[in-house]
C-alpha positions, 0 to 999 in steps of 0.5 A: 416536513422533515426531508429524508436522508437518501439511503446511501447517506443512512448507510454511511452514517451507520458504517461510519458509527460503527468504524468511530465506535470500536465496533468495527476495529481497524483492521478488520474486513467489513461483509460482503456487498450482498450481507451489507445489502440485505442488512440495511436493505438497499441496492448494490448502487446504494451500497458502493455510493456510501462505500465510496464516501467511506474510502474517500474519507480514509475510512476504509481500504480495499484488498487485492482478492479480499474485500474492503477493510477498516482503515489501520490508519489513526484518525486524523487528529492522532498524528502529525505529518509536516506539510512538506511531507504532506505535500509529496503525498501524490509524488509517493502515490505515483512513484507506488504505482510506477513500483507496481508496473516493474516488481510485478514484472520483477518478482515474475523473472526471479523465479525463472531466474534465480539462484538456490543461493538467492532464494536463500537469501531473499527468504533470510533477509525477509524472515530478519526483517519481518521479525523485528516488528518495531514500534510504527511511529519509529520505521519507515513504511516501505521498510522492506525496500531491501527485500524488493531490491534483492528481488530486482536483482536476482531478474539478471537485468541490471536495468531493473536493479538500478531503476529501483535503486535509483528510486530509494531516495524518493521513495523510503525516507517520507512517512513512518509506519505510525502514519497508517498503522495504528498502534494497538493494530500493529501486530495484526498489520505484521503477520498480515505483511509477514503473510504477504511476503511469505506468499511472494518468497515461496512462488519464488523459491517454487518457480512459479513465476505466475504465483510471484507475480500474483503475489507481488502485485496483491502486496503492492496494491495493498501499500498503494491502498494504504498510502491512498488512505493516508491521503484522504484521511488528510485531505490532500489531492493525489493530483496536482503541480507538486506531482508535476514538478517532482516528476520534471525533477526525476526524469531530468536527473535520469536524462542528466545521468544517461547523458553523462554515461555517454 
């Protein structure tokens, strides 16, 4: 007697035909819990249990306010990522989520506190940045570290400024774009990024510290989730010593620079 497939296995198996046919590109949103549901017929439980395995494969990402998504990312076997690179994976995930709890905060008080002049040139620098639309395999993915950095300092707290700055080094040089970015998708991923940065930059120019904040943490969270992504779909742990390691590191070099200031 043949056994059957427990119901979240049968959904799975149809998203994932799906997703690895074209039938649902990357990039695209999936539909929501309750069409998903009276679709294949199965309970909300069922649902996220093979959703869960969808996302922990790299399959698909969730958006802040928005829904799940089809991963942007190449399949694995598409790109290369160097085992040193590979293995700062969770260091770069724990770095993202340390961004979020200060830029939240940050884009809040630049749009209390900034300037005309400092609107101005947040907006023109995103706008120059956002236009050049390179080629993945060939920028960086937090490409736009500039445009946070200008943010951080228009909060009057050089405290923030700094700690951002000091942060460049670990964050900006690990992974290229192309590493979660397929290439025919990389014009819907610029307007959809575009689009984020718009939403950041006229809360600020409005002064609309709440929008900001908002709008700061939907951009972040997407990143993070597209980092996360990256690291299932290579199989790599978010935990571990190496996270451990580069943390003792960090923190020794920022007590190493306050005891030095002294």
């Amino acid at each position: 007697m043949t056994k059957r497939k427990p119901l979240s296995t049968i959904v799975y198996e149809g998203l994932s035909e799906r997703i690895r046919s074209g039938q649902l590109p990357p990039g695209v949103q999936l539909p929501t819990e309750a069409e998903l549901c009276v679709e294949f017929d199965v309970s909300r439980s069922v649902l996220r249990e093979a959703m869960a395995r969808l996302r922990s494969e790299g399959m698909v990402i969730p958006q802040q306010g928005k829904g799940m998504f089809v991963s942007e990312a190449p399949a694995p076997r598409n790109f290369s990522i160097a085992d040193e690179a590979l293995k700062t994976l969770p260091e770069t995930i724990a770095l993202l989520e340390l961004r979020l709890s200060v830029e939240v905060e940050a884009a809040g008080l630049c749009a209390e506190r900034r300037t005309d002049a400092e609107a101005d040139a947040i907006r023109g620098l995103i706008e120059q940045i956002d236009a050049l639309h390179e080629d993945p395999t060939a920028v960086q993915i937090h490409y736009d570290y500039d445009f946070h950095l200008a943010i951080a300092k228009a909060t009057r707290n050089e405290f923030i400024h700094g700690f951002l700055s000091y942060l460049r080094p670990f964050i900006v040089p690990r992974f290229r774009l192309g590493h979660v970015v397929a290439p025919d998708v990389k014009e819907p991923y610029y307007a959809r990024i575009h689009a984020e940065h718009m939403a950041i930059v006229g809360a600020i120019e409005r002064r609309d510290s709440r929008a900001a904040r908002e709008a700061m943490r939907a951009h972040l969270c997407n990143s993070l989730e597209r980092v996360r992504a990256l690291a299932f779909a290579s199989g790599v742990e978010m935990t571990g010593s190496d996270q451990t390691v580069a943390a003792a590191k960090l923190f020794a070099e920022l007590k190493g620079r306050a005891t030095a200031g002294k």
